[in-house]
C-alpha positions in Angstrom: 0.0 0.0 0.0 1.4 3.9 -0.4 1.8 5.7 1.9 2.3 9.5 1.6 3.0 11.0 5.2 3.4 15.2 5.3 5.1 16.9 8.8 6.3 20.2 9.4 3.7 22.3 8.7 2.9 25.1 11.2 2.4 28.6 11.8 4.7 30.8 11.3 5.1 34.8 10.6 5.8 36.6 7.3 9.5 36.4 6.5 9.7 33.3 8.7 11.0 30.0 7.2 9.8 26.2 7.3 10.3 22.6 6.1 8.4 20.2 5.0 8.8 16.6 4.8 7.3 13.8 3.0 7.7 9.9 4.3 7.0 7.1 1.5 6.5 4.0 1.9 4.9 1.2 -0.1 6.6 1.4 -3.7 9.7 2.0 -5.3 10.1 6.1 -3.8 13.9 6.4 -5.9 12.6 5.6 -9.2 9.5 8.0 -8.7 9.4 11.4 -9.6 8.3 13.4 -7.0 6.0 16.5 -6.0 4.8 19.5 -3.8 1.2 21.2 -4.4 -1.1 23.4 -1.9 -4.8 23.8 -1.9 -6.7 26.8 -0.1 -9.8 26.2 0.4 -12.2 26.8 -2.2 -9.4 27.0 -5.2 -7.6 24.6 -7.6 -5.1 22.6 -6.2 -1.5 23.8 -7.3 1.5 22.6 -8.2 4.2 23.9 -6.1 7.7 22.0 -6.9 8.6 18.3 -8.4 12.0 16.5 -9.2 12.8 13.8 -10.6 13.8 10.7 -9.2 17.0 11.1 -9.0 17.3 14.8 -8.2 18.9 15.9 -10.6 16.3 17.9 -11.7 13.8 20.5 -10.3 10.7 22.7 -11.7 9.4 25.3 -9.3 5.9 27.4 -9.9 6.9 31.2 -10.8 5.2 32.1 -6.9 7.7 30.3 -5.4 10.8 30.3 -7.4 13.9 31.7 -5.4 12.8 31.5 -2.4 11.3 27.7 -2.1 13.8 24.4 -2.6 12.8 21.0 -3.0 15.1 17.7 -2.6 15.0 14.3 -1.4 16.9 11.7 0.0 16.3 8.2 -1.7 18.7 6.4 1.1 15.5 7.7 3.7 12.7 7.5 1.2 11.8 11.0 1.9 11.2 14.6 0.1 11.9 18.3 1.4 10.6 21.6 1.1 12.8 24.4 2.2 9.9 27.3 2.5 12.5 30.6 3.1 10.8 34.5 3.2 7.3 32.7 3.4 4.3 35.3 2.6 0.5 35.1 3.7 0.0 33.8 0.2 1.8 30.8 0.9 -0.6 29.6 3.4 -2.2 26.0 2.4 -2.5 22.6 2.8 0.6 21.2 1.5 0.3 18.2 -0.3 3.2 15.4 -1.2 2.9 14.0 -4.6 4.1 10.7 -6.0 4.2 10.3 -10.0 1.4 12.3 -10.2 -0.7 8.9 -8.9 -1.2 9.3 -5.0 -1.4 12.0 -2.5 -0.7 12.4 1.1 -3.3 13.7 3.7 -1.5 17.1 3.7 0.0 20.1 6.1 -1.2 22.9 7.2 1.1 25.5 6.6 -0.1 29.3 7.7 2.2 32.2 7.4 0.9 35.4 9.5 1.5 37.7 12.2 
């Protein structure tokens, strides 16, 4: 069975920084390309980051470029995201991605003062 577990969600004020993580278990996490989306309430569901499967290579959305990193470590069968200079805009339910197949249950991320 996958399993998609999100942590490190929070609160946290503008400017402020957080990271998430992603546990998989249940299939082959190092030959999957991975991803990050968010969701507020009431909107589409958006793609935030992916890489590939083996890291070598990244895609960011344009609202997050520069200031958001993702990465992974295959030897832990886990993905990052490094959320740096986080605005109110940021805050979501962050959502972990695998091959565009399976979701996690999502973090709650909110970013205010």
């Amino acid at each position: 069975e996958v399993q998609l577990v999100e942590s490190g969600g929070g609160l946290v004020q503008p400017g402020g920084s957080l990271r998430l993580s992603c546990a998989a278990s249940g299939f082959t996490f190092s030959s999957s390309a991975m991803s990050w989306a968010r969701q507020v309430p009431g909107k589409q569901r958006e793609l935030v980051a992916t890489i590939t499967s083996d890291g070598g290579r990244t895609h960011y959305a344009n609202s997050v470029k520069g200031r958001f990193t993702i990465s992974r470590d295959n030897a832990k069968n886990t993905m990052y995201l490094q959320m740096n200079s986080l605005k109110p805009e940021d805050t979501a339910v962050y959502y972990c991605n695998a091959e565009g197949n399976y979701w996690g249950q999502g973090t709650q991320v909110t970013v205010s003062s």
